[in-house]
C-alpha positions in Angstrom: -6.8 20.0 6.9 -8.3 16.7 7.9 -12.4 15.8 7.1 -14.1 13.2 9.0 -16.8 11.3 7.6 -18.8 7.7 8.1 -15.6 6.3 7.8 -12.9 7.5 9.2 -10.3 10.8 8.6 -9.6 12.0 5.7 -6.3 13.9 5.8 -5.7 15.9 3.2 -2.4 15.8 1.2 0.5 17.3 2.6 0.2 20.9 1.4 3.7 21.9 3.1 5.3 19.5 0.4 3.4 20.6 -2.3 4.6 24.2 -1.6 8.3 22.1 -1.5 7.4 20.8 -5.1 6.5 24.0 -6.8 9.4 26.1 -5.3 11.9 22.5 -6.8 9.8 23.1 -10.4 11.0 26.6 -10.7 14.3 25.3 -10.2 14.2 22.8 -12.7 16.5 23.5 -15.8 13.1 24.6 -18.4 11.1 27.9 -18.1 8.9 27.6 -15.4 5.3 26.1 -16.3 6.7 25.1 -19.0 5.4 21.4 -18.5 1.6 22.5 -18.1 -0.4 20.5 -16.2 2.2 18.1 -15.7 4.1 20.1 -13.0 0.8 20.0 -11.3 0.3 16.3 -11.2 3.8 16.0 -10.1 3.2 18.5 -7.3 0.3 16.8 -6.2 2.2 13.0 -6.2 4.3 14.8 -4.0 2.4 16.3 -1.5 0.0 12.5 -1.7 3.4 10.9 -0.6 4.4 13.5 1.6 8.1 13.9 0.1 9.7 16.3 -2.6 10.5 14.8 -4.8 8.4 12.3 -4.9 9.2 8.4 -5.6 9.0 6.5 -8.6 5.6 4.1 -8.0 7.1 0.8 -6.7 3.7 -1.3 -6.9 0.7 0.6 -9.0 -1.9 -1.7 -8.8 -5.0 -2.2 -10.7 -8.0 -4.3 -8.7 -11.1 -4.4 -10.9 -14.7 -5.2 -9.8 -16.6 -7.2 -11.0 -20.6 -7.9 -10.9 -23.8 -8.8 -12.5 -26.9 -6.6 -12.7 -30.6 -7.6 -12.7 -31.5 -4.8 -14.5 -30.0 -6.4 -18.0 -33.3 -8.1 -18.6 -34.6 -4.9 -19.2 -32.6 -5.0 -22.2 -30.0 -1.9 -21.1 -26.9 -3.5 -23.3 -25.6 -4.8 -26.5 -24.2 -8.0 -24.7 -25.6 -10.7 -22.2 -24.5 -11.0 -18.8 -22.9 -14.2 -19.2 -20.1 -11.8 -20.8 -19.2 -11.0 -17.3 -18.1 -14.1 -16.2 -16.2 -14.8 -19.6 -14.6 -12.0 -19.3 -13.3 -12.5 -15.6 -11.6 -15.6 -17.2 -10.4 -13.8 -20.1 -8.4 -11.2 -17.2 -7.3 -13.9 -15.7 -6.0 -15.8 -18.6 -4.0 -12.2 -19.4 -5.9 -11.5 -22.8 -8.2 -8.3 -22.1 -7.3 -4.7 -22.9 -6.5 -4.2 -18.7 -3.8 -6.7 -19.1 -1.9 -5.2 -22.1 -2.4 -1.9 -20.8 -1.1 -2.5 -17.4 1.6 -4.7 -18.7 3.3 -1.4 -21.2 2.3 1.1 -18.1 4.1 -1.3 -14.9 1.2 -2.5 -13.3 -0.3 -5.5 -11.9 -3.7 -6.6 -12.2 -6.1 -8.1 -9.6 -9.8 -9.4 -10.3 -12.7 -9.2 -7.7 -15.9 -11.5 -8.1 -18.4 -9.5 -5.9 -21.5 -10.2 -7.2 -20.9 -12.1 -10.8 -24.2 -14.3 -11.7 -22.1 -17.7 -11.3 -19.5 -19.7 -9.8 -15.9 -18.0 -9.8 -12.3 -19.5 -8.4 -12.7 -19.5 -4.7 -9.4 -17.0 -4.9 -10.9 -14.3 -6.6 -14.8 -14.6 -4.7 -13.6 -14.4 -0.8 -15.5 -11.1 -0.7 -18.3 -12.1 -2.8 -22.0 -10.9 -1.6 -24.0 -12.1 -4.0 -25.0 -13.7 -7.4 -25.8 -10.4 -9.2 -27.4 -7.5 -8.0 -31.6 -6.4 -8.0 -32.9 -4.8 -11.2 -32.9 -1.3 -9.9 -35.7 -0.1 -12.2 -38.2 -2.3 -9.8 -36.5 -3.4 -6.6 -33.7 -2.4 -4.6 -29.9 -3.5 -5.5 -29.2 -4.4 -2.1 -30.5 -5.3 1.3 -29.5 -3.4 3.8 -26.5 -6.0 5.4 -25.6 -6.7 1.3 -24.8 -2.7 0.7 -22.6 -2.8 3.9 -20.9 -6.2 3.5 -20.2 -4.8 -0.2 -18.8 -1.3 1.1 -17.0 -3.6 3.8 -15.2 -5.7 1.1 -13.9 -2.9 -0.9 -12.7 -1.2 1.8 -10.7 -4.8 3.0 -9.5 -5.0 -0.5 -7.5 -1.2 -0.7 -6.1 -2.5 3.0 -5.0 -5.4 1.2 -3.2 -3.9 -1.3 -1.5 -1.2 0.6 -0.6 -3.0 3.5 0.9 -5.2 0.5 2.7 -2.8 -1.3 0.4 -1.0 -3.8 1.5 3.2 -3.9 -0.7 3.7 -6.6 -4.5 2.6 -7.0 -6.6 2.2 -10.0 -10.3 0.6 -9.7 -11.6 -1.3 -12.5 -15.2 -2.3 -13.3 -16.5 -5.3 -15.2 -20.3 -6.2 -15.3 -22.4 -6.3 -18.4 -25.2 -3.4 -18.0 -23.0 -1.1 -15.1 -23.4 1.8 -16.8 -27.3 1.8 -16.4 -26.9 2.2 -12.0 -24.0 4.2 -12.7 -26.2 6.7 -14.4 -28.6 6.3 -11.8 -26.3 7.6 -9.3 -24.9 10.4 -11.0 -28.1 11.6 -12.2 -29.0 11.5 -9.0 -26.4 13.6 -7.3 -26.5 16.2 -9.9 -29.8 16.2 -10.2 -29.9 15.6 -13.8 -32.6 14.7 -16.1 -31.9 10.4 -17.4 -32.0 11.7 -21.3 -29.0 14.0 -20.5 -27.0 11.8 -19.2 -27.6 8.3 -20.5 -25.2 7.0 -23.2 -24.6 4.0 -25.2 -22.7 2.1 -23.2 -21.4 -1.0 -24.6 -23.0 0.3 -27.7 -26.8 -0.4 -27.7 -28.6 0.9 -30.7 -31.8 3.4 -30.7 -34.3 1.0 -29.2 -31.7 -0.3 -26.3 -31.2 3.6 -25.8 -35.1 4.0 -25.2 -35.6 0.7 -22.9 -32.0 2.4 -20.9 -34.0 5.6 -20.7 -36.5 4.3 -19.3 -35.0 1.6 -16.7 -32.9 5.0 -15.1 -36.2 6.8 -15.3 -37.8 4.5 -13.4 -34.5 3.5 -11.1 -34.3 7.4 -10.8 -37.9 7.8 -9.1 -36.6 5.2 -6.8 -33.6 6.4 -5.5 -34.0 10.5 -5.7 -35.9 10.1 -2.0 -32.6 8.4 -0.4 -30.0 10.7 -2.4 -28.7 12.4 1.3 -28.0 9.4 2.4 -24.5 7.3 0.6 -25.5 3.5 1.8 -29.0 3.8 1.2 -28.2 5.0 -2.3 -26.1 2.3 -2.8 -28.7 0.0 -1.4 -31.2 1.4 -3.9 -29.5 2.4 -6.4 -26.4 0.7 -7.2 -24.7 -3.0 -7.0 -22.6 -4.8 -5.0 -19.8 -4.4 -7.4 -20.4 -0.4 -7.4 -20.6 -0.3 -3.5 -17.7 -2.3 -2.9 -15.9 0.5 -5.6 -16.7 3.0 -3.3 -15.6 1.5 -0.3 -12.5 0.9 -1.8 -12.3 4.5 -3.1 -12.9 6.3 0.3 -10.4 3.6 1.9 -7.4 4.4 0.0 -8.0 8.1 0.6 -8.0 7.2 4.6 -4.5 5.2 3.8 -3.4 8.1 2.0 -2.9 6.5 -1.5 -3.4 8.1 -4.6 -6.1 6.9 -7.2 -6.5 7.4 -11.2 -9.6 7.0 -11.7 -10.9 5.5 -14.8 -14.4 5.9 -16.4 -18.4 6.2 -15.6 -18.8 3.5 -13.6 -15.7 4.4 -11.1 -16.5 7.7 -11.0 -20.1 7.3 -10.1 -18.8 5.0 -7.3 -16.8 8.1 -6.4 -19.5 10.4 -6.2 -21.0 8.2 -4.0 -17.6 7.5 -1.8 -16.5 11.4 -1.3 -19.9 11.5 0.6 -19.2 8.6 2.7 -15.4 10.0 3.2 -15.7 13.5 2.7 -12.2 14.6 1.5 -11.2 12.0 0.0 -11.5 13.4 -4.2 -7.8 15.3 -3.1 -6.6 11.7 -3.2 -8.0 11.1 -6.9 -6.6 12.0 -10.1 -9.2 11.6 -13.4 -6.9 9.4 -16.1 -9.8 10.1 -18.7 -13.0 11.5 -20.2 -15.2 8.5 -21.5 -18.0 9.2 -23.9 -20.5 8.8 -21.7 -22.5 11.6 -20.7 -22.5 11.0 -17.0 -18.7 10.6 -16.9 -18.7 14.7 -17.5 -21.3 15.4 -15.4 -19.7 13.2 -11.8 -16.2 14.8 -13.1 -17.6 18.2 -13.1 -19.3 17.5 -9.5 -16.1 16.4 -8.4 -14.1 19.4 -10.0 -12.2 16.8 -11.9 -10.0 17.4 -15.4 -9.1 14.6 -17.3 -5.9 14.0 -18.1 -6.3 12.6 -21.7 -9.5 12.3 -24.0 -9.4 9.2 -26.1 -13.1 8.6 -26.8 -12.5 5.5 -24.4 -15.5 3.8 -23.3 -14.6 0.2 -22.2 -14.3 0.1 -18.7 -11.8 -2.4 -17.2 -9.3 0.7 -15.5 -8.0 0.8 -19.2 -8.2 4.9 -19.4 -6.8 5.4 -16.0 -4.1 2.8 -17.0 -3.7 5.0 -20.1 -3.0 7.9 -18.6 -0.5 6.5 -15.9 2.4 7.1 -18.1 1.6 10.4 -17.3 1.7 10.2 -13.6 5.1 8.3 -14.4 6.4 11.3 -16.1 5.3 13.8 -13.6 7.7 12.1 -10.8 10.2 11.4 -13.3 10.3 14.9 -14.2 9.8 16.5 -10.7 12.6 14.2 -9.0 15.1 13.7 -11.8 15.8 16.6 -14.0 18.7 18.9 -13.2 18.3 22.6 -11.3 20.0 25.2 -13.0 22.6 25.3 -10.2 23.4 21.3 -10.2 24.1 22.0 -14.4 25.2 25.3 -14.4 22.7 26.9 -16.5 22.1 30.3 -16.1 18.1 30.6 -15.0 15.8 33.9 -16.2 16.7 35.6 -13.4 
């Protein structure tokens, strides 16, 4: 079955092969379902690449997002937002927690400047919009031609990367006070109260908790009249870094990749991107459960199970890169084992 949406066809994945895959599992030389939840996500890999078995991943790439947010003088994190631009040398120097994790799961990592509050490397800011994004608790995040030149870019970038080579696709986030818009948005399309759903974030104490509150409160009031329609939310609501996510997310469901996503912030850009592509959450895997309280509630609105729980709350792709070992051992599993009649063990039957 195909949906259409503001962007383009989403076609679903190929439900033939899946059928393929789980007739293969039970012929696989263990007690069938025996491998839990990992037969799923191998029968899923294979119907997203449209073969049984399915391939190992020959390019799983990693492409994190990174942006500024007004709304930090409101006093929403631990850390200042110079952090962000610091920490889009420290990626690119190879010494953050993205790097080693990609580097022990076989992935390569790519930084975006979309809308960091300075002056990046002319090779990462091509699809910059702008130097952060508005303080959402006041004014919008966007204009109107900055929310679609930011959807625009991230939907450039996942052509990039799969018309380069990339069969798996994780988004990453980086931008000192993202969590508070991503709140915003999920609140928003769960229609949830700010005090269940705001978290800590990069680990504010009581008072920070209080000011967060009330920014999303206030950002909430703001974008609950505009929450039918995906780019005025993101206009509203968001940032340029979170809008570009999206774009990307609904794009690699049209080019029919396969996405782990990581934690709050990516998923609340998904939220936002299965409305603009309707479909396109077959394509997405969750790698993990973050301690926020909004990851839950955008993975429960996307009927979503993690696929590990490590009380991870950093951001950066690092629990979807966490959990793509697991992915890794679904195909391996899926296209490499023995059936009982290529070993010559005698099955249940």
């Amino acid at each position: 079955m195909s949906k259409g949406g503001a962007f383009g066809v989403v076609e679903a994945p190929d439900a033939a092969v899946r059928e393929q895959a789980q007739a293969r599992q039970l012929q696989l030389t263990k007690p069938a379902g025996s491998l839990g939840r990992l037969e799923q996500v191998g029968n899923w890999l294979a119907a997203c690449q449209g073969v049984c078995p399915p391939k190992a991943f020959a390019r799983p790439r990693v492409v994190i997002f990174a942006g500024d947010h007004g709304v930090t003088t409101n006093g929403v994190s631990a850390f200042p937002s110079e952090v962000t631009m610091q920490m889009v040398g420290n990626f690119l120097a190879g010494g953050a927690a993205v790097n080693a994790l990609a580097a022990v799961a076989g992935a390569s990592v790519r930084v975006v400047d979309i809308a960091v509050d300075g002056d990046t490397d002319p090779a990462i800011s091509v699809h910059k919009v702008r130097r952060s994004s508005g303080s959402i608790a006041t004014e919008d995040a966007l204009t109107a031609e900055e929310v679609d030149q930011a959807i625009a870019a991230g939907r450039a970038i996942a052509d990039e990367e799969v018309d380069a080579g990339a069969d798996l696709l994780i988004a990453g986030d980086m931008g000192i006070g993202n969590t508070t818009p991503a709140t915003v948005l999920v609140a928003a399309l769960t229609d949830t109260e700010p005090v269940a759903a705001v978290g800590r974030g990069t680990g504010v104490d009581d008072a920070g908790w209080m000011r967060k509150t009330a920014a999303i409160r206030d950002a909430l009031r703001r974008a609950r009249p505009v929450v039918k329609n995906p780019v005025d939310l993101l206009r509203v609501a968001s940032g340029a870094d979170i809008a570009a996510m999206a774009g990307f997310l609904s794009q690699a469901a049209i080019r029919k990749t396969p996405v782990i996503l990581d934690g709050v912030v990516v998923t609340a850009a998904a939220l936002v991107a299965e409305d603009l592509a309707p479909g396109a959450s077959a394509w997405w895997v969750a790698g993990h459960r973050s301690t926020e309280p909004a990851h839950t509630l955008a993975l429960k609105q996307l009927r979503l199970e993690p696929l590990i729980e490590m009380e991870m709350r950093l951001g950066e792709g690092s629990g979807a890169l966490t959990a793509l070992p697991i992915l890794h051992a679904a195909v391996a599993t899926l296209a490499e084992m023995a059936t009982f009649g290529d070993a010559g063990v005698t099955d249940r039957s």
